[in-house]
N, C-alpha and C positions, 0 to 999 in steps of 0.2 A: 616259912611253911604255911603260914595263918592266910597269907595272901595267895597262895595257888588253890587252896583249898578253896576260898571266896570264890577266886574266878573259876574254877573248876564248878560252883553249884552253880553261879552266875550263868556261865556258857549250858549250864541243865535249864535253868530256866528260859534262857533266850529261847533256846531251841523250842520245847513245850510253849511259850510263845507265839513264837512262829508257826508253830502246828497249830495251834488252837486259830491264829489269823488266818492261815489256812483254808481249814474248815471252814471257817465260816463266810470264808470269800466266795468257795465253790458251792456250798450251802445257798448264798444270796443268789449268786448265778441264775440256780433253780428255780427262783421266784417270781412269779407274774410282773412285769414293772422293771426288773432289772438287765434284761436286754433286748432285741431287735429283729428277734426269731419270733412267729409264730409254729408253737407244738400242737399235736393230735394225738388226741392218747384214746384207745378202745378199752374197755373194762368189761371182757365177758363173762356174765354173770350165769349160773349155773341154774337159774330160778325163771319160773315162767313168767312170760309177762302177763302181769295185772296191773292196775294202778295202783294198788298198795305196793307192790313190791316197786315198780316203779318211783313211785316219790319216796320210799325208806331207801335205796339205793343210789336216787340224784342224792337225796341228804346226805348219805354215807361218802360220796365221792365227795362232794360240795366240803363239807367237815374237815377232809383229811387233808385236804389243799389250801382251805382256810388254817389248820392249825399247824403247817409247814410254814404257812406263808405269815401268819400270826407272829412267828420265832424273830421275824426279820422284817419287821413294822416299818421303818425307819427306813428302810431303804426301797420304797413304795414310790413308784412316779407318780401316779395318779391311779383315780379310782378301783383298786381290784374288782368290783361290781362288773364292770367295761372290759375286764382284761379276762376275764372267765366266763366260758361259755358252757354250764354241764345241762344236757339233753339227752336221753334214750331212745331208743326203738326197737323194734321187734326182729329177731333173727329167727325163723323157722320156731316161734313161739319160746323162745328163750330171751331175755332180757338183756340188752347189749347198753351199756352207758358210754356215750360221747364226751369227752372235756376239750373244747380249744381251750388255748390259754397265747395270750399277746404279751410282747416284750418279754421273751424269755431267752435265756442264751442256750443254745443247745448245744455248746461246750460240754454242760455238764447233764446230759441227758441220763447218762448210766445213775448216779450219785442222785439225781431225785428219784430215780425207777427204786433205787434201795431205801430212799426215806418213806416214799409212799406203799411199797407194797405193805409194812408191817399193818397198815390201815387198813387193807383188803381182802388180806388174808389169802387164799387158795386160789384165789380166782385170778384166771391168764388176762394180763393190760399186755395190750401192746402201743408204743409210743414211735409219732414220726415227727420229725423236730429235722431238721425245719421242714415246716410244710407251705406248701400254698397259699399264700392270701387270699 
């Protein structure tokens, strides 16, 4: 009995294992450096454009991709600096934020739309993966 029970929590762990390697497969996906896709992602921001709001909102986009992309260091080809592009402009005097991002697998395009939104809060991104070189 001593021995079904083992393998019984045994086979609970592997599983939650395997979930957890999982995650964190599709996780890395997500990340600038780990695939072969260039993405586009719009982030329309509900605020007029000025140059403060402008550079507090590159910052805020900048931030939230650095601390997605921070979780998963290690599996970084080369320079993040190079593989992220965050720039804005003006839509009809609303504040629009740009992000390329290089080497990305756009496999998992939905699963980083839901790690990044918590970081933006309200405001509509929309993402094109794969895009045009």
């Amino acid at each position: 009995m001593d021995g079904h029970r083992c393998t019984t929590a045994l086979s609970k762990g592997m599983i939650q294992l395997i979930s957890l390697f999982s995650l964190i497969f599709v996780t890395q996906a997500c990340v600038p450096g780990t695939g072969n896709d260039l993405g586009k992602m719009t982030i329309h921001f509900e605020v007029p454009y000025t140059e403060s709001n402008r550079k507090h909102y590159e910052k805020l986009v900048w931030e939230a991709v650095e601390k997605i992309a921070n979780q998963y260091r290690h599996t970084i080809k080369t320079n993040r600096n190079h593989e992220v592009r965050v720039s804005s402009r003006s839509d009809n005097g609303k504040l629009v934020v740009d992000v390329q991002a290089m080497y990305i697998d756009c496999r998992f395009e939905r699963f980083f739309a839901e790690k990044f939104e918590p970081y933006i809060g309200k405001y509509r991104f929309d993402i094109t993966c794969p895009a045009q070189w």
